[in-house]
C-alpha positions, 0 to 999 in steps of 0.5 A: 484558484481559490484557496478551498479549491487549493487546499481540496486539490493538495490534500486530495493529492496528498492522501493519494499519495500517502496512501501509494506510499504506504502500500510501497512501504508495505510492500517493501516490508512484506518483500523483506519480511515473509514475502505476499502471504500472511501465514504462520512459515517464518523467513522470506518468501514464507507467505509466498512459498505457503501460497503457491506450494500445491505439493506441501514439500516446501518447493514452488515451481513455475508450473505450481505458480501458474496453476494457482493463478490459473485456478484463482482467475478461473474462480472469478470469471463468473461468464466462463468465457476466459476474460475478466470484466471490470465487474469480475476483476474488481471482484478478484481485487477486493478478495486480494485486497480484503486483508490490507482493508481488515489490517487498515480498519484494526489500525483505525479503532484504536479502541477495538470495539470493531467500529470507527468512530469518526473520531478514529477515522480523522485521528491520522490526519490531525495533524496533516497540514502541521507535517507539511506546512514548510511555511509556516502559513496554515496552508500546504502546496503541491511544492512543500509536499514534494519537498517534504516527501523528498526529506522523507526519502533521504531520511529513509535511505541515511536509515536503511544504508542506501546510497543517498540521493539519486534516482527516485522512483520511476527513474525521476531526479529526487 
């Protein structure tokens, strides 16, 4: 494998990866913060309760959570015959995934004059290569990635009181 085809492959895994690890970080804060909405209620399950709440009280039953998901399914199944195409899914996603696309974009320009300069696309990943790079040769492998990640996790768990090393996600040895 010639070294371009290497470094495309790793930073191509990388963003991949990186990008997964935002949105579980993101998740996890959201689960710990105000549950998967975005509105104004403060504590957790706020955004959550705001959502699926259909009577105003306060209170979300399963009959209110089904109900919600019954009418938004229904607001994208654009044949009306009850199942989603990829077309008509993809629609429903990229209306649920509108707000983290909004948020990344505000992330990006820095300035705030509503545009990404390609200065302020690249500016994350400047230092990309630098972060991994555990040799110390201007090239990064699929193996300091995963060793980094690893020290990254172990750093996470010392911070947030877990239980040190063990299992990592899906059950895998860190």
């Amino acid at each position: 494998m010639t070294k371009k085809i290497l470094i495309g492959s790793v930073a191509a895994g990388l963003a991949l990866a990186l990008l997964g690890g935002s949105l579980a970080l993101a998740q996890g804060w959201r689960h710990q913060h105000g549950g998967w909405g975005g509105g104004a209620g403060s504590g957790p399950g706020a955004g959550m309760i705001e959502r699926f709440d259909r009577s105003g009280d306060g209170r979300v039953s399963q009959e209110d959570v089904d109900a919600v998901r019954a009418e938004r399914f229904a607001a994208f199944d654009a044949e009306g015959d009850g199942a989603l195409s990829l077309e008509e899914y993809e629609a429903l996603w990229l209306d649920a995934m509108r707000p983290r696309m909004v948020r990344s974009f505000q992330r990006l320009d820095v300035d705030g004059d509503a545009r990404v300069t390609e200065e302020e696309f690249l500016a994350p990943y400047r230092r990309l290569v630098e972060r991994f790079d555990r040799s110390g040769d201007g090239v990064i492998t699929e193996d300091e990635v995963r060793e980094t990640m690893r020290e990254r996790r172990r750093e996470m768990r010392g911070r947030h009181g877990a239980r040190g090393e063990g299992r990592g996600p899906r059950g895998r040895p860190d």
